[in-house]
N, CA, C and O atoms as a GROMACS GRO file, in nm:
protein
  592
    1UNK      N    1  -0.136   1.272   2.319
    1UNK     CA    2  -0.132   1.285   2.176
    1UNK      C    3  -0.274   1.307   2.125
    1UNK      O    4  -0.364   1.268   2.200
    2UNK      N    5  -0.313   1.369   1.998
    2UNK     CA    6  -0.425   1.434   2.001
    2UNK      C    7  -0.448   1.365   1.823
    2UNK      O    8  -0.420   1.402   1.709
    3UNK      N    9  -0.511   1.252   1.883
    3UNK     CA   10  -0.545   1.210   1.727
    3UNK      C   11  -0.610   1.254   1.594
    3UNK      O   12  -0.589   1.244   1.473
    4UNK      N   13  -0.703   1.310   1.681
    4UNK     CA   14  -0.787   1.426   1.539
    4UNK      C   15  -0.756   1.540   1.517
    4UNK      O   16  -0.825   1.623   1.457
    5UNK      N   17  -0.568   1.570   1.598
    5UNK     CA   18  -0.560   1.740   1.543
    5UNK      C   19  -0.446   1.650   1.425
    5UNK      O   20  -0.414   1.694   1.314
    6UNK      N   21  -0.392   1.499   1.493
    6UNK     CA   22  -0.245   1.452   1.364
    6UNK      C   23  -0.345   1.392   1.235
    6UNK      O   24  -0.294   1.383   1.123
    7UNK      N   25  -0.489   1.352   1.257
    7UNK     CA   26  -0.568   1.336   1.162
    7UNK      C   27  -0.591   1.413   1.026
    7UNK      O   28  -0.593   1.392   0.905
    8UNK      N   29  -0.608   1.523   1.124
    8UNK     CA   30  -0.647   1.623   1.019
    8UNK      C   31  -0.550   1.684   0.986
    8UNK      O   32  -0.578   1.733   0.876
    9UNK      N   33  -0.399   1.726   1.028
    9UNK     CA   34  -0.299   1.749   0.941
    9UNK      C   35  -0.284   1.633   0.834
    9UNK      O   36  -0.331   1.652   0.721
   10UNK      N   37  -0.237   1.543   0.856
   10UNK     CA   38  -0.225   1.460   0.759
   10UNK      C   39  -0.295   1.450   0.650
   10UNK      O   40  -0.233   1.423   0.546
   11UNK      N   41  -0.458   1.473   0.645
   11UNK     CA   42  -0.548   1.479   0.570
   11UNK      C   43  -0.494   1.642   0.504
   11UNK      O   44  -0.491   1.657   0.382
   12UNK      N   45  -0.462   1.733   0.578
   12UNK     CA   46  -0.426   1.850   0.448
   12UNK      C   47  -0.305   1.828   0.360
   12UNK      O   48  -0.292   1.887   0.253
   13UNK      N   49  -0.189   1.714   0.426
   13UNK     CA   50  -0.063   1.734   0.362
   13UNK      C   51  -0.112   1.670   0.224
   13UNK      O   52  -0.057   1.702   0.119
   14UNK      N   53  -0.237   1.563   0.228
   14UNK     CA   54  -0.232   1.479   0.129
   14UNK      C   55  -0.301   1.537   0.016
   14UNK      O   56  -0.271   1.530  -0.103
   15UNK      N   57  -0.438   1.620   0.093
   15UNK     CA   58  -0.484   1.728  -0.009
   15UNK      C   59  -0.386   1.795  -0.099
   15UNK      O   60  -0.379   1.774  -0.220
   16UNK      N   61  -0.310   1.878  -0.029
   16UNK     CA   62  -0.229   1.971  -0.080
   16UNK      C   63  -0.087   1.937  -0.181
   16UNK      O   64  -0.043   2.020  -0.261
   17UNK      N   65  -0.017   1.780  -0.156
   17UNK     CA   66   0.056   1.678  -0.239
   17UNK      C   67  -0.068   1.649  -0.348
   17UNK      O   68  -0.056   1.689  -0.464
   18UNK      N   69  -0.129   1.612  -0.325
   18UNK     CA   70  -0.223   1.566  -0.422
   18UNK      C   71  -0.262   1.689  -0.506
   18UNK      O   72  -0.267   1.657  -0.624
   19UNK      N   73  -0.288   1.809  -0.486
   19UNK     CA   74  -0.324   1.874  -0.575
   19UNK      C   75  -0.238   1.908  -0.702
   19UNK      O   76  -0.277   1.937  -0.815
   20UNK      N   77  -0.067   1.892  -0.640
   20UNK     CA   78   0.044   1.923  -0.747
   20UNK      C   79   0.118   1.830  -0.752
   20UNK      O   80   0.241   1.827  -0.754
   21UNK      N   81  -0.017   1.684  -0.759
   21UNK     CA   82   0.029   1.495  -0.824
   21UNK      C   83  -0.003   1.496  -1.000
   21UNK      O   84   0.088   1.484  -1.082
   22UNK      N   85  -0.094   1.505  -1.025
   22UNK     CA   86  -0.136   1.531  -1.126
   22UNK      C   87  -0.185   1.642  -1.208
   22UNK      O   88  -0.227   1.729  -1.132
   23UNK      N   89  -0.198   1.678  -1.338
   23UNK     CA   90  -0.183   1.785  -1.480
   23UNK      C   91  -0.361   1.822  -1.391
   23UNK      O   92  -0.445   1.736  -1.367
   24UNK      N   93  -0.372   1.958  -1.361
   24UNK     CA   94  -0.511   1.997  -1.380
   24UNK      C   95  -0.577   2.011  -1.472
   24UNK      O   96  -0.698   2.022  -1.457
   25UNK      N   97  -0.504   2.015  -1.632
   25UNK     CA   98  -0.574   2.018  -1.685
   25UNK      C   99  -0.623   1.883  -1.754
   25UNK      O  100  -0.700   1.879  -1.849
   26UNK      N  101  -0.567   1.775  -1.691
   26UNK     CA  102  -0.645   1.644  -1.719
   26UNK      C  103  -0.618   1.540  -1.644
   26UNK      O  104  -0.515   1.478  -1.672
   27UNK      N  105  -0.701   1.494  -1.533
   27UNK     CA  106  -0.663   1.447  -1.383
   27UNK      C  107  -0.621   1.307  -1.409
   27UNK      O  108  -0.538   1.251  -1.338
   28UNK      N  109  -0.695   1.238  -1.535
   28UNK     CA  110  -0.664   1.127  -1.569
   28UNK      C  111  -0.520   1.094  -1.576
   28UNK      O  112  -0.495   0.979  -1.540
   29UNK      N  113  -0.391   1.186  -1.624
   29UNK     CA  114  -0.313   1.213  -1.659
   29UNK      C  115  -0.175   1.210  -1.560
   29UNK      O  116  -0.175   1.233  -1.439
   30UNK      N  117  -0.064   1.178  -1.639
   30UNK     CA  118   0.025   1.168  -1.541
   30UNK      C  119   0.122   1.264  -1.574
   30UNK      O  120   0.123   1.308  -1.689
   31UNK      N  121   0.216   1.307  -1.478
   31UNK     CA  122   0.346   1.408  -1.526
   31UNK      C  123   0.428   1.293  -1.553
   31UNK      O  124   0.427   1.178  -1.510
   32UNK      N  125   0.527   1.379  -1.666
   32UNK     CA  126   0.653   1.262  -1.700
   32UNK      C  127   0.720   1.230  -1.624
   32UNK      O  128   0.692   1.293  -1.522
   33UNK      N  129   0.844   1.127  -1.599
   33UNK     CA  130   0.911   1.062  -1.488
   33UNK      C  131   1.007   1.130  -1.446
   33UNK      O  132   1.083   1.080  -1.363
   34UNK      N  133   1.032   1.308  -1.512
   34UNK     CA  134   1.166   1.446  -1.442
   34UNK      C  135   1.118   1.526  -1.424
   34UNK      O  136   1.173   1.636  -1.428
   35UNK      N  137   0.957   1.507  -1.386
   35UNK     CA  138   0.858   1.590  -1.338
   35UNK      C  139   0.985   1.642  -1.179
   35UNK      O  140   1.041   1.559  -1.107
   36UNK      N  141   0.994   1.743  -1.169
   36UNK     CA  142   1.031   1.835  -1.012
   36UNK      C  143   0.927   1.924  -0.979
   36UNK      O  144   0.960   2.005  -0.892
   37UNK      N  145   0.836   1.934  -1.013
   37UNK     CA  146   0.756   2.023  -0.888
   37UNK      C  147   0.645   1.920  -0.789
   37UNK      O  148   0.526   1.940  -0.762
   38UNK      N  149   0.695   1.857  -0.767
   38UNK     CA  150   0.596   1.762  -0.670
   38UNK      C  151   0.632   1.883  -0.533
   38UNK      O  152   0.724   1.965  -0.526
   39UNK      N  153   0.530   1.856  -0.442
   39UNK     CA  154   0.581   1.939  -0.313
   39UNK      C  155   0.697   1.850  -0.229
   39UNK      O  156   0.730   1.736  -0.260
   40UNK      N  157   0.758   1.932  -0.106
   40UNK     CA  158   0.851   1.878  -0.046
   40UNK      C  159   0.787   1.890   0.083
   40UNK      O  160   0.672   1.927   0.105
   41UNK      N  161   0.908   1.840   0.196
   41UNK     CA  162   0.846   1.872   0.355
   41UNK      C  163   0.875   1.998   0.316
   41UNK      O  164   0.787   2.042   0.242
   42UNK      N  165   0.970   2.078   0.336
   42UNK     CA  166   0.947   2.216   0.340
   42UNK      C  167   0.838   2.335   0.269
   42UNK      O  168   0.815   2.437   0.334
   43UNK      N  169   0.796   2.320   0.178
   43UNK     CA  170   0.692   2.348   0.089
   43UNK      C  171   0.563   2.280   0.150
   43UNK      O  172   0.468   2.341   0.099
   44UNK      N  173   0.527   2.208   0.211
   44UNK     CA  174   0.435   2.151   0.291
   44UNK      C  175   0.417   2.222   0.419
   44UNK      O  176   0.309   2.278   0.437
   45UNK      N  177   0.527   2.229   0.530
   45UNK     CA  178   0.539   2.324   0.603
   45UNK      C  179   0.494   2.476   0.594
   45UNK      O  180   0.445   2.538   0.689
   46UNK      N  181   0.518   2.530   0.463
   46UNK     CA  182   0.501   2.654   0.421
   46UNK      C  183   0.325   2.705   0.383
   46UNK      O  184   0.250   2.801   0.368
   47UNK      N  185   0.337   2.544   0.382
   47UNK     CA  186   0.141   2.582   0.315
   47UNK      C  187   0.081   2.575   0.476
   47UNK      O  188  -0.004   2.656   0.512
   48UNK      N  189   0.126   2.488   0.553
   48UNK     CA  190   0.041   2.474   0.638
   48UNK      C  191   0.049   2.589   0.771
   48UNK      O  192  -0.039   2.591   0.858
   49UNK      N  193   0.155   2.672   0.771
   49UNK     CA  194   0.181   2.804   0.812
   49UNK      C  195   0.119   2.914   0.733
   49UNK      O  196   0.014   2.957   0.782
   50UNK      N  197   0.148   2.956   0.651
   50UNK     CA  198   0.070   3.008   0.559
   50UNK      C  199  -0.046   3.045   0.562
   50UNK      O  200  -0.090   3.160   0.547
   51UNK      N  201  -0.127   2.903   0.592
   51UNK     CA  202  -0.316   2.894   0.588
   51UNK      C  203  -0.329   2.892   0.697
   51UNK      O  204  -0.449   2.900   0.726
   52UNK      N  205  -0.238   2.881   0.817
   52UNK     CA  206  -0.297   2.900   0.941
   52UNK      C  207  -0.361   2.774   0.997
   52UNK      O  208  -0.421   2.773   1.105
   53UNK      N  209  -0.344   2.655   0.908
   53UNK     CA  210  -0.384   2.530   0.928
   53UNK      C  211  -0.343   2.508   1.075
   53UNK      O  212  -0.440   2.458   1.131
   54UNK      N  213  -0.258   2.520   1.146
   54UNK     CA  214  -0.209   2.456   1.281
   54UNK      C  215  -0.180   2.575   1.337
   54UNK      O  216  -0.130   2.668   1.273
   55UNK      N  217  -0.214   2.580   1.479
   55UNK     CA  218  -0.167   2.751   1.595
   55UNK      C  219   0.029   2.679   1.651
   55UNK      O  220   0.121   2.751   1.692
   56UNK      N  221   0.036   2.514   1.629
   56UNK     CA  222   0.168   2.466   1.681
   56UNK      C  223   0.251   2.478   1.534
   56UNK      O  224   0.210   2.450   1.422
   57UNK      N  225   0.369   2.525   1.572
   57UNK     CA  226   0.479   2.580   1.478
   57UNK      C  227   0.563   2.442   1.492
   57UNK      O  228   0.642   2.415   1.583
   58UNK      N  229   0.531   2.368   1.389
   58UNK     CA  230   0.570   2.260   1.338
   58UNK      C  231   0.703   2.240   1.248
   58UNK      O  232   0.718   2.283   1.134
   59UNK      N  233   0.806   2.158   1.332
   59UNK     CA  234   0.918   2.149   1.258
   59UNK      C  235   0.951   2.099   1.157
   59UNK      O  236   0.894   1.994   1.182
   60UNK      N  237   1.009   2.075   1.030
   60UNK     CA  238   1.044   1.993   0.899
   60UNK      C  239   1.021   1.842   0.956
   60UNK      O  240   0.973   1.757   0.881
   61UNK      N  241   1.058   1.811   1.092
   61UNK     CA  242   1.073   1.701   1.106
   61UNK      C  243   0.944   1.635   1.187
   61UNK      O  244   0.948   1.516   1.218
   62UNK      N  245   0.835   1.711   1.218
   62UNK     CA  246   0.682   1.656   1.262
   62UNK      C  247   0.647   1.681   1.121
   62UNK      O  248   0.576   1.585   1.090
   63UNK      N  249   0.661   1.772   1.002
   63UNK     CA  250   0.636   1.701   0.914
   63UNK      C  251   0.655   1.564   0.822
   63UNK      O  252   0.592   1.496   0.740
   64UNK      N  253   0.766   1.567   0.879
   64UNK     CA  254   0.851   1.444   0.760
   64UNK      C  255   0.766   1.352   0.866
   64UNK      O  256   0.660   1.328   0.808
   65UNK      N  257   0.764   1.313   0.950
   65UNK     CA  258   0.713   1.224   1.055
   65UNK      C  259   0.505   1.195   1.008
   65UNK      O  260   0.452   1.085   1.015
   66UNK      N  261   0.450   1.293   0.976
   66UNK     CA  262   0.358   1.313   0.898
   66UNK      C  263   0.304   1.240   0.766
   66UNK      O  264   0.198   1.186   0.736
   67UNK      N  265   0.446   1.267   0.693
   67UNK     CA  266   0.430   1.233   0.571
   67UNK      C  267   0.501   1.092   0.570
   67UNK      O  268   0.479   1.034   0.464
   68UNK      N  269   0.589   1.013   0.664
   68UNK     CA  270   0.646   0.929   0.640
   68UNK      C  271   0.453   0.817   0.734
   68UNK      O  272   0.446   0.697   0.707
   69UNK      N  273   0.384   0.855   0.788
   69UNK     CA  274   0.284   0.776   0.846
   69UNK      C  275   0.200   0.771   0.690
   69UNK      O  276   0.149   0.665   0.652
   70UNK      N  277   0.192   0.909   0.600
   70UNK     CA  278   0.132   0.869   0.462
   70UNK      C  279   0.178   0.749   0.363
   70UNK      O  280   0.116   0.677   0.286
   71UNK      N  281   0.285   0.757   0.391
   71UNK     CA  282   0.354   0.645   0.280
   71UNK      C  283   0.296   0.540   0.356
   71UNK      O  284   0.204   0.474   0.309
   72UNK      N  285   0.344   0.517   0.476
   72UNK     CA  286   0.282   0.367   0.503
   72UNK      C  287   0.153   0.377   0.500
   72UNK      O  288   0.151   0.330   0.387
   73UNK      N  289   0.033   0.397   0.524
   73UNK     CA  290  -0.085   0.375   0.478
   73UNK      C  291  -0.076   0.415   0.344
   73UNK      O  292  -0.163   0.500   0.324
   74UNK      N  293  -0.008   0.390   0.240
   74UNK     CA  294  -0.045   0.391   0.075
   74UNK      C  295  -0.114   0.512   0.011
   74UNK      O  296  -0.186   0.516  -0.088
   75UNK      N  297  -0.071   0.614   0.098
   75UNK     CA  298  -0.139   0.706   0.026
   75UNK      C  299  -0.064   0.828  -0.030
   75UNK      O  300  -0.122   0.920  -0.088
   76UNK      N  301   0.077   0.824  -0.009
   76UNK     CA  302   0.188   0.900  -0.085
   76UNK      C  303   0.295   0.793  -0.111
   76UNK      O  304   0.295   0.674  -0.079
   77UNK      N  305   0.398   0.874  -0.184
   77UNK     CA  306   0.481   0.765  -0.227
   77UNK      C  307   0.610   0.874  -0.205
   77UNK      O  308   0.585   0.981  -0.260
   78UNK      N  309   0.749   0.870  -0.134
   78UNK     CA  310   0.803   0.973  -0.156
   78UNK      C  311   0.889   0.959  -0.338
   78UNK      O  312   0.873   0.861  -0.410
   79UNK      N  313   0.951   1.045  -0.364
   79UNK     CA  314   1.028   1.053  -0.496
   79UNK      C  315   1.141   1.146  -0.511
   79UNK      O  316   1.126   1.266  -0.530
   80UNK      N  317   1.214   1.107  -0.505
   80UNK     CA  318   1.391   1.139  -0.501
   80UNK      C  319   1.406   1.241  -0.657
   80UNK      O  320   1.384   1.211  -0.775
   81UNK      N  321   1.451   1.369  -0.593
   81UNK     CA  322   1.468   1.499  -0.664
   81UNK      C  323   1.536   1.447  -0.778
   81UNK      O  324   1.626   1.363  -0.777
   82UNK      N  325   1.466   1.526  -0.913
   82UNK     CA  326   1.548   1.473  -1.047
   82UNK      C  327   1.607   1.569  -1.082
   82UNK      O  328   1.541   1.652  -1.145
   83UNK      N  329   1.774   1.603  -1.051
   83UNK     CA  330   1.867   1.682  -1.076
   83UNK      C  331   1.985   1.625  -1.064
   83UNK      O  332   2.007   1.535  -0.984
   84UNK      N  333   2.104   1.691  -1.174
   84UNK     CA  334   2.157   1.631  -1.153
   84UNK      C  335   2.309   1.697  -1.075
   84UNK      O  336   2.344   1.797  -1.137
   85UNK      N  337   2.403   1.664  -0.960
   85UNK     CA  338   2.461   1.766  -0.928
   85UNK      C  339   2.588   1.667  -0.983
   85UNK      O  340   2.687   1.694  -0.915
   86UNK      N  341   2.612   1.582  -1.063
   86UNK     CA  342   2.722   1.514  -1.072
   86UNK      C  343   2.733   1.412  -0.987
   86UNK      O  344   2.814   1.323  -1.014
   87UNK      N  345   2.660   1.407  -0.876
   87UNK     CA  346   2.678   1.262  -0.783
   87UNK      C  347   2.524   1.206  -0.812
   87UNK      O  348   2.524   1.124  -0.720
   88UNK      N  349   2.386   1.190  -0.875
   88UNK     CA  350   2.279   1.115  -0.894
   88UNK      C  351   2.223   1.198  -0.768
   88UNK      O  352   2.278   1.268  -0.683
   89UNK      N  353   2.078   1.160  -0.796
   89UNK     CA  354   2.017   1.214  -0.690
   89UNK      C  355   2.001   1.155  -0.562
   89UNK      O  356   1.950   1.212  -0.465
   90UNK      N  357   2.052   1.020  -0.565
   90UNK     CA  358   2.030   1.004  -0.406
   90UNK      C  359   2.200   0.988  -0.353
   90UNK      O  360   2.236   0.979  -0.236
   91UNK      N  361   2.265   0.986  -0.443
   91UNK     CA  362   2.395   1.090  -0.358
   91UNK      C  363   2.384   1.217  -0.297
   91UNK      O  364   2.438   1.264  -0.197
   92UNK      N  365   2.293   1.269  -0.388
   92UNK     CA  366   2.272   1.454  -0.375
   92UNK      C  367   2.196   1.450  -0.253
   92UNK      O  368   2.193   1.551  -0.183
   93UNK      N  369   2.144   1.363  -0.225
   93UNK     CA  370   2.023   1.384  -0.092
   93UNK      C  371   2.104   1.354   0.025
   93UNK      O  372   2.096   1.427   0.124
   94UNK      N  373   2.187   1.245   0.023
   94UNK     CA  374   2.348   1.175   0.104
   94UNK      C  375   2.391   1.285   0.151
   94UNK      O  376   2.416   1.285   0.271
   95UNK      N  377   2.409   1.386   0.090
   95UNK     CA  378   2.546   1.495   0.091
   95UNK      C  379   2.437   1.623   0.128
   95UNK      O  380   2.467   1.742   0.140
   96UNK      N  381   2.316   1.569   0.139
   96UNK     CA  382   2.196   1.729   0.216
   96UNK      C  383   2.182   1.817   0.099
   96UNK      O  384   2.156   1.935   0.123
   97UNK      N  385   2.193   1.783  -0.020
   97UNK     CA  386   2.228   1.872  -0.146
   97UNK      C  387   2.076   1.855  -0.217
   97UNK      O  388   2.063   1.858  -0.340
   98UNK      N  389   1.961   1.836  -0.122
   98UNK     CA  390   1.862   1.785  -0.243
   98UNK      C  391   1.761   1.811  -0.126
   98UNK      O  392   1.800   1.875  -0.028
   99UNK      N  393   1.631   1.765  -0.132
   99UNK     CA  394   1.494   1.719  -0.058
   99UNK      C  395   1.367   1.597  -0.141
   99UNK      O  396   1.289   1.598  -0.236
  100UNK      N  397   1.397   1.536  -0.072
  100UNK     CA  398   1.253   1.434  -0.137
  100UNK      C  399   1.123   1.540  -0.208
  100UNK      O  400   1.108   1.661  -0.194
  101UNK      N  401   1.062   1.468  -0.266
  101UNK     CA  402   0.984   1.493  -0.294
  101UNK      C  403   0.868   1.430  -0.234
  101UNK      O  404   0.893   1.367  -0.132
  102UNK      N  405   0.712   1.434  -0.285
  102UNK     CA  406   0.626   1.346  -0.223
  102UNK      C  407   0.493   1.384  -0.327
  102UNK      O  408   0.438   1.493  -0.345
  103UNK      N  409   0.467   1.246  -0.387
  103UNK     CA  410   0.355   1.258  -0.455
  103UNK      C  411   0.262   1.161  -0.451
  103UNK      O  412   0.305   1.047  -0.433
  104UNK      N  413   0.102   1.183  -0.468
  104UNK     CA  414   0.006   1.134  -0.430
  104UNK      C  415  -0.031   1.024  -0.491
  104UNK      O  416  -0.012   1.020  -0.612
  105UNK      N  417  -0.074   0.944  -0.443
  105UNK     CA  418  -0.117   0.810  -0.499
  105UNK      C  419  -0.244   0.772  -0.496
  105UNK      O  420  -0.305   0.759  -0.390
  106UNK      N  421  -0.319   0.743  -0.662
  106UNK     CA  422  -0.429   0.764  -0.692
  106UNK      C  423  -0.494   0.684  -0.592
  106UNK      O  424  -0.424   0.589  -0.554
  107UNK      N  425  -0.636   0.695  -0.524
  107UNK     CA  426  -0.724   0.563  -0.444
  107UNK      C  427  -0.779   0.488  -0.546
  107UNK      O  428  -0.837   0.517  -0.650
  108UNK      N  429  -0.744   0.382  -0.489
  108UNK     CA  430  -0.792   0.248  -0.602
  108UNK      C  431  -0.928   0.220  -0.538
  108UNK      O  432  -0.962   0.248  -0.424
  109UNK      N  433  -1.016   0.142  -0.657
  109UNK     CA  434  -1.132   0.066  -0.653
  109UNK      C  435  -1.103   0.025  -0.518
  109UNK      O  436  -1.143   0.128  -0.464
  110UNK      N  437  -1.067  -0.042  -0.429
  110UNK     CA  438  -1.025  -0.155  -0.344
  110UNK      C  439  -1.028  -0.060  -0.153
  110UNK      O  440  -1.053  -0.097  -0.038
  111UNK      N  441  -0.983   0.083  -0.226
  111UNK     CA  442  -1.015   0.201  -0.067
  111UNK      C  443  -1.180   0.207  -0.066
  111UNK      O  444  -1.240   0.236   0.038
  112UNK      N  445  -1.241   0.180  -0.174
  112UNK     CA  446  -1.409   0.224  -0.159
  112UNK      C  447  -1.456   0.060  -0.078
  112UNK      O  448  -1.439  -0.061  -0.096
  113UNK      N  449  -1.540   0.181   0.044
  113UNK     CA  450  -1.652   0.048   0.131
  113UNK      C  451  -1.711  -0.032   0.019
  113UNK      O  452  -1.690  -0.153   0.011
  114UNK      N  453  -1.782   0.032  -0.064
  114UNK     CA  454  -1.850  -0.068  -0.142
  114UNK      C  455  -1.789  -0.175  -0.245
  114UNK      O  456  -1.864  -0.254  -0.301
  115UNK      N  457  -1.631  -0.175  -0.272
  115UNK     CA  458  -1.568  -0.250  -0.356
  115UNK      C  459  -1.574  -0.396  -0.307
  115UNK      O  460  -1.546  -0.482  -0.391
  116UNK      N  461  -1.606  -0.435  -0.183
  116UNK     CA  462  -1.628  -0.568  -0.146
  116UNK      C  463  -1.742  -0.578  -0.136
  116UNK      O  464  -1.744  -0.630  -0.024
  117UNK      N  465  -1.883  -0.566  -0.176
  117UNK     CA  466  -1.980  -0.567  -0.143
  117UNK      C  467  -2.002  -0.681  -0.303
  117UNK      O  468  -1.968  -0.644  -0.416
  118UNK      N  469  -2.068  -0.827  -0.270
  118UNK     CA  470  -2.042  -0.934  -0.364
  118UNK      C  471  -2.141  -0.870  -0.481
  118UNK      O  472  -2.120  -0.890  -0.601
  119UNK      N  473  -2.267  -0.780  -0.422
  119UNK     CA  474  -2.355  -0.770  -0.599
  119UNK      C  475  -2.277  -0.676  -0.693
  119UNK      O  476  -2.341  -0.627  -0.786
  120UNK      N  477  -2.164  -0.649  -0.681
  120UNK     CA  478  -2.036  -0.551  -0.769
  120UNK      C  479  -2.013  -0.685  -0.874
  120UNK      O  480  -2.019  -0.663  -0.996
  121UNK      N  481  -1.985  -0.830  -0.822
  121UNK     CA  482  -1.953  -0.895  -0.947
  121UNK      C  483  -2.052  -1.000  -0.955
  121UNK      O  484  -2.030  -1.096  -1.029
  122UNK      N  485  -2.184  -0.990  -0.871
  122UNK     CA  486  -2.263  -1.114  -0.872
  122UNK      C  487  -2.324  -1.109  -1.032
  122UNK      O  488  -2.390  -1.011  -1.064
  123UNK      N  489  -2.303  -1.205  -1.120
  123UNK     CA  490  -2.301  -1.330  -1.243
  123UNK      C  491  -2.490  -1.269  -1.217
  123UNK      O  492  -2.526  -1.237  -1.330
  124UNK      N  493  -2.570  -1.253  -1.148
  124UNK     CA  494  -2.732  -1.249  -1.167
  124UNK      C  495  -2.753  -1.110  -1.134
  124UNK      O  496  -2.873  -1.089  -1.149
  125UNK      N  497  -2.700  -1.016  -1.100
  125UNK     CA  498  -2.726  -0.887  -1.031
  125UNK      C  499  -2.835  -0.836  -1.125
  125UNK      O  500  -2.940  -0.788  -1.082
  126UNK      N  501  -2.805  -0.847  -1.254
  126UNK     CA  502  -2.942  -0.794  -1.324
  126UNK      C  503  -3.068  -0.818  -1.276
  126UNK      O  504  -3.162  -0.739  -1.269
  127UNK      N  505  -3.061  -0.978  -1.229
  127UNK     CA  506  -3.218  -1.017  -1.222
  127UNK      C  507  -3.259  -1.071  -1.056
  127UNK      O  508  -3.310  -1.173  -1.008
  128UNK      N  509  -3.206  -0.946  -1.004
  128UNK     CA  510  -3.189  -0.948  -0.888
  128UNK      C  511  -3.305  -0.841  -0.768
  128UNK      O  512  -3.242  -0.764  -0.695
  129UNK      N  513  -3.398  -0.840  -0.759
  129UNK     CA  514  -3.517  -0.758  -0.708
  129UNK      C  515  -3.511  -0.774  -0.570
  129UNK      O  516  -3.426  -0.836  -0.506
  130UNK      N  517  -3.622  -0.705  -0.524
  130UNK     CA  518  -3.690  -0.713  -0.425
  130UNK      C  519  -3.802  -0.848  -0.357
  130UNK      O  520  -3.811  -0.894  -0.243
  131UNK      N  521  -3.867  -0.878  -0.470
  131UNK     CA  522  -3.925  -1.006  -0.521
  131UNK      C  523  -3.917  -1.071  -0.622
  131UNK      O  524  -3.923  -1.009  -0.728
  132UNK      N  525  -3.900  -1.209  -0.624
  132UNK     CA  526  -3.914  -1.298  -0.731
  132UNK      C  527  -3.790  -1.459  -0.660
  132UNK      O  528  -3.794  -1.526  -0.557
  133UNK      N  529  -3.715  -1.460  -0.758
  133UNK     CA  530  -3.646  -1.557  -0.724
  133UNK      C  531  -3.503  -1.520  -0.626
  133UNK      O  532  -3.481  -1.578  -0.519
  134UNK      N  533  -3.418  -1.420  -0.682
  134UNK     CA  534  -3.323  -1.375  -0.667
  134UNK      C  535  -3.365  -1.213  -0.592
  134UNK      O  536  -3.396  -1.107  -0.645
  135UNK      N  537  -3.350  -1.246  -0.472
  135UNK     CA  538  -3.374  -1.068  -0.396
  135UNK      C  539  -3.222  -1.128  -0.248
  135UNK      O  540  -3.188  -1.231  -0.190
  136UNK      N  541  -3.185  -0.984  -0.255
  136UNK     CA  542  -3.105  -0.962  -0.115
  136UNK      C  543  -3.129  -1.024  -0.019
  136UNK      O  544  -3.034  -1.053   0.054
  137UNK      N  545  -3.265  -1.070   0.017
  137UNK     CA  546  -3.252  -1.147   0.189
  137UNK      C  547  -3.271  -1.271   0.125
  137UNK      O  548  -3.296  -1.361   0.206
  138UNK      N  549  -3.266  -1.311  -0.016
  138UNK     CA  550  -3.198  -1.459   0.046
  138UNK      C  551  -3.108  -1.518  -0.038
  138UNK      O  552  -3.102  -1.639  -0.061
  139UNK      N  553  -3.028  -1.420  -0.091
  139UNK     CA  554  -2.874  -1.388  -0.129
  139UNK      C  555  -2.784  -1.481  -0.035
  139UNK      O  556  -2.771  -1.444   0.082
  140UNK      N  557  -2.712  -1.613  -0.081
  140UNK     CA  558  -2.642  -1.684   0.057
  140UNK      C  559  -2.480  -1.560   0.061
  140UNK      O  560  -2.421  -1.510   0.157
  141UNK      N  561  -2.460  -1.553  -0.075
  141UNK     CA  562  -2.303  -1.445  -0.092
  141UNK      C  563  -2.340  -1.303  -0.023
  141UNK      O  564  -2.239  -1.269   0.039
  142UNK      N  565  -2.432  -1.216  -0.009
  142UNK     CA  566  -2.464  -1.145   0.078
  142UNK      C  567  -2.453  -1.158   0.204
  142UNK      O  568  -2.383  -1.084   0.273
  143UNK      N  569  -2.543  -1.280   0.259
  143UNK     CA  570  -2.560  -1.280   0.396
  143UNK      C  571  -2.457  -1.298   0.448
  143UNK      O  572  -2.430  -1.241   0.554
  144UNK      N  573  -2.343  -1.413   0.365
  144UNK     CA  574  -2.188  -1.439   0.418
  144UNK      C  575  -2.126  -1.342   0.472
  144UNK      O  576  -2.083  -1.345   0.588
  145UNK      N  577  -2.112  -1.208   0.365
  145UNK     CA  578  -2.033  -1.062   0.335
  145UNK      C  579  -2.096  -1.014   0.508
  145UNK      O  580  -2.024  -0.983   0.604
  146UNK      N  581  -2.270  -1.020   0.505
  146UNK     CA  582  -2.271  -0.946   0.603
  146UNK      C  583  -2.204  -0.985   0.778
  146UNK      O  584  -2.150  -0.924   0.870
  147UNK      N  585  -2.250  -1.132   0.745
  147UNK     CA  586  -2.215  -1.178   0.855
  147UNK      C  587  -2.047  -1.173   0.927
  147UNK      O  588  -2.016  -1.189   1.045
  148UNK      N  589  -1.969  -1.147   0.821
  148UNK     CA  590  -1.865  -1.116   0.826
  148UNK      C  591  -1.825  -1.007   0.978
  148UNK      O  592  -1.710  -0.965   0.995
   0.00000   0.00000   0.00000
């Protein structure tokens, strides 16, 4: 198994979900909750053939396998097609009458290395130097973090 070729697919499916997660014209921004153009596996498949991203001709189902390793690391969420065929949409998906969707999930404060780093909420960080009273090497909440 070839970890940095399933690496780096994964890293385009999320690019490419992510680009049609949120309004370009204001990223802050969310689509309403009958938003349907999120991408699908198949539409995912299509991009990554397409661009020539992979020389292996990848089935719906090494994608779905792909995108189902995204959800569990928190970084897609899938979302059940909003149509309606008379049976709800996850009847419609029951009966093969539908496809998930899959949309991106913003990275929180909490994915950045530096979000645990203690001078983010240290109470003195202002008066915190190189010299004087308060400097980094003899920080005891630092040295803890580092020693970690």
């Amino acid at each position: 198994m070839d970890t940095d070729f399933i690496d780096q697919l994964a890293h385009q499916c999320y690019q490419f979900i992510f680009a049609f997660s949120y309004p370009r014209h204001s990223p802050g921004s969310v689509f309403s909750a009958n938003h349907a153009a999120y991408p699908t596996a198949s539409s995912i498949r299509q991009f990554i053939t397409d661009n020539g991203i992979s020389n292996v001709d990848l089935a719906i189902a090494d994608i779905e396998q792909l995108l189902r390793m995204l959800v569990y690391d928190g970084k897609i969420e899938r979302v059940s097609p909003s149509f309606d065929l008379g049976l709800g949409s996850g009847a419609a998906l029951a009966a093969g009458q539908g496809e998930w969707m899959y949309r991106a999930l913003r990275p929180t404060e909490r994915d950045s290395p530096f979000a645990d780093i203690p001078c983010g909420t240290c109470p003195v960080a202002t008066r915190c130097s190189s010299s004087g009273d308060i400097t980094p090497g003899t920080c005891k909440y630092l040295s803890a973090w580092l020693s970690f």
